[in-house]
N, C-alpha and C positions, 0 to 999 in steps of 0.2 A: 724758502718758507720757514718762519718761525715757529720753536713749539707753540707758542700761544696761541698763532694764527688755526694751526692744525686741530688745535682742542677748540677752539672757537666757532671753529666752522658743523661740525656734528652738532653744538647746543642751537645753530642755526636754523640746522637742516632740520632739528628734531622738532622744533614750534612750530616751522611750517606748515608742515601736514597736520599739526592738530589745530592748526589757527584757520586752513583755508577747509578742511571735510573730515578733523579728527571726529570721535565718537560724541562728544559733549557737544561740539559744532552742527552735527547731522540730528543727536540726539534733539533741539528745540525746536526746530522745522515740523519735526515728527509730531511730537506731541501738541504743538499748535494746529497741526492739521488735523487730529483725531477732536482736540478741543471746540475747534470749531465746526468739525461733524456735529460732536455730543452738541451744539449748541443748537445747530439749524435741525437737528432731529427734537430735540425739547420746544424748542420755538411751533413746529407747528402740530404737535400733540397738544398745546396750550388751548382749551375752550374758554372763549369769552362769557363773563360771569354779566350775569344781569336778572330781571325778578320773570323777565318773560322770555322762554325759548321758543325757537322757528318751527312751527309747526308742520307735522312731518302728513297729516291730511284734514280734509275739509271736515268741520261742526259735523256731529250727527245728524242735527236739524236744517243743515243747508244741505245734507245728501238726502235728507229725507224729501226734501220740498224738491229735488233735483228728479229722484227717483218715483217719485208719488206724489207729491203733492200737486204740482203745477199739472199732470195728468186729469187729474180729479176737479180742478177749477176748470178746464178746460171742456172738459166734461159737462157739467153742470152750469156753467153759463155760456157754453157755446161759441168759443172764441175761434175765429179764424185763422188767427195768428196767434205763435206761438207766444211771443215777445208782450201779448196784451194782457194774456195771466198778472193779475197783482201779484207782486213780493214785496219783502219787507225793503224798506229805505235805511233806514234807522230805529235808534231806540236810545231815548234822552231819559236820564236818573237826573231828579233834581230835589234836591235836599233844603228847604228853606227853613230859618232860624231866628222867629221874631225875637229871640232869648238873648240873641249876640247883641243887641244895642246896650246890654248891660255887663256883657259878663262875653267880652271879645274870644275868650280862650275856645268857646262853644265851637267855631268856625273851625281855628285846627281840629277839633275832636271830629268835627262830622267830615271833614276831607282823609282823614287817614278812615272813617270808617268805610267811606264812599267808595276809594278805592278799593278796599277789601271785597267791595261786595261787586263791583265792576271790574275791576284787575283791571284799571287804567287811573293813572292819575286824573282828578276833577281839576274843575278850573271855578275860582272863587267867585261870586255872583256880587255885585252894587249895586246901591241906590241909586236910581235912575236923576233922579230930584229930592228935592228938600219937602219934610212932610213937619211941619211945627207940632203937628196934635200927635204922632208920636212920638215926636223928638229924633227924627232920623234926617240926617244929614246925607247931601246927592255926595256920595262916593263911597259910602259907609258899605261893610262887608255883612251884607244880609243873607249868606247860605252859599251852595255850590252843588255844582252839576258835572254831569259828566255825558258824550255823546260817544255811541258803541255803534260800529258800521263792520260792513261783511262775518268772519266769524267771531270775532269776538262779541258780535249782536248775537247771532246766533246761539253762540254758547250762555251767553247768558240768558235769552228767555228759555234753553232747556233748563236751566238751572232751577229758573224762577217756578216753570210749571211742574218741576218734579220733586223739587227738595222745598222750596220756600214756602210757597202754596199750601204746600197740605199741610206746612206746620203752624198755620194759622189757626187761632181758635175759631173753635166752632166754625169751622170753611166748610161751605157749601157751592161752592163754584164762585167766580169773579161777574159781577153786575153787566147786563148787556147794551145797559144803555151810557157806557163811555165812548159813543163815537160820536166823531165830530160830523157828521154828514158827508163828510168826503173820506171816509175810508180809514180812517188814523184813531188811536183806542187811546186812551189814556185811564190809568188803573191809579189810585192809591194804595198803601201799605200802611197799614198804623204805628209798626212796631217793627226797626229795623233786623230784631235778633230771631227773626225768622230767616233769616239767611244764616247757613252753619259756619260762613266765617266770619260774624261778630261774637267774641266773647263775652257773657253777658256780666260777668264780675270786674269786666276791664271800661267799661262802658259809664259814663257819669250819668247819663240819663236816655229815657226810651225816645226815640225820635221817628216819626215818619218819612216819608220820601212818597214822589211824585213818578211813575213812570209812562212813559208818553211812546206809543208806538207808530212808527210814521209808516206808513205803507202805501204805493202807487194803488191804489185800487180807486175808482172814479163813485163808488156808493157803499154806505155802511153793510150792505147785504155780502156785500166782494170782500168788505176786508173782515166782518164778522167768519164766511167763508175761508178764508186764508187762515186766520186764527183758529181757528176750530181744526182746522186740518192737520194743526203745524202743533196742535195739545194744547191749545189754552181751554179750561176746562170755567164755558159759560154756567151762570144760574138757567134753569130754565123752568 
């Protein structure tokens, strides 16, 4: 064996071991596997960003009608069954804008307002047909609505009967003859910035809206009943 071979053979031997489990070999396993702990541990601390979060229990006013309300209908009109109590169905917000056939901009202003006051996007309302005498064309964007079911109905007619309402002027209670004969109310509002989430310095102009209460009740006395119970506060 030659010198050369002999000195050759140890620079062999020496890379080996750092090639197949030396310190710097062992060392990026390591650190890739703590890397990707730190990862799968940040990934599921990460909460999804969005304008509504998952509500953690039911409306005040759906526990109230759960607790009390539907007792007290039950009571008072004599239902056999539990399931024939009126409750609410729905609750449609509808915003019309004879003003948008001139001045289109109006429609974005009352959907970003609509939403504030519903916490749901609205959905744009058309012209059903062509009307010559105002000059409105079948497609044309005449206002926008929005429909609220389970609690988010809920939360908003508390909203309506506790904060909105009394900051009407001169309010005296809400008119009792908005039903339709089968149980369903429908209220006007003059002036949307009776709701404390329209700013009123941000706003181009005062607008009214429409709200229409749908309720299973079979006569205006059942759903008058139901409303009254649940705090809408009639003229009488």
């Amino acid at each position: 064996m030659s010198e050369n071979e002999s000195e050759a053979k140890p620079e062999a031997g020496a890379e080996a071991p750092e090639a197949a489990g030396g310190p710097e070999a062992t060392a990026k396993p390591k650190s890739a596997g703590k890397k990707k702990k730190r990862d799968a541990k940040g990934a599921s601390e990460v909460v999804p960003a969005g304008p509504f979060v998952k509500r953690t229990a039911p409306a005040r006013l759906r526990l109230k009608y759960d607790q009390q309300v539907r007792a007290e209908l039950i009571k008072e009109f004599g239902y056999q069954n539990v399931m024939a109590a009126p409750r609410l169905v729905k609750i449609v917000l509808n915003m019309g804008l004879g003003e948008a056939l001139q001045n289109p901009k109006l429609v974005e202003s009352a959907e970003a307002q609509l939403a504030l006051i519903s916490g749901q996007k609205p959905v744009v309302t058309l012209a059903r047909k062509s009307i010559a005498t105002y000059k409105l064309r079948q497609g044309q964007k005449i206002g926008c609505m929005v429909t609220l079911r389970r609690d988010r109905m809920y939360e908003f007619l508390d909203r309506l009967v506790s904060v909105a309402l009394p900051r009407t002027r001169d309010f005296r209670g809400v008119s009792p003859r908005g039903f339709d004969g089968r149980g369903n109310y429908t209220l006007g509002i003059k002036e949307q910035i009776v709701f404390p989430e329209i700013d009123y310095d941000k706003i181009e102009k005062i607008k009214g809206l429409n709200v229409s209460i749908i309720t299973t009740a079979r006569t205006d006395a059942e759903g008058r009943a139901l409303l009254r119970y649940l705090g809408v506060p009639f003229r009488s």
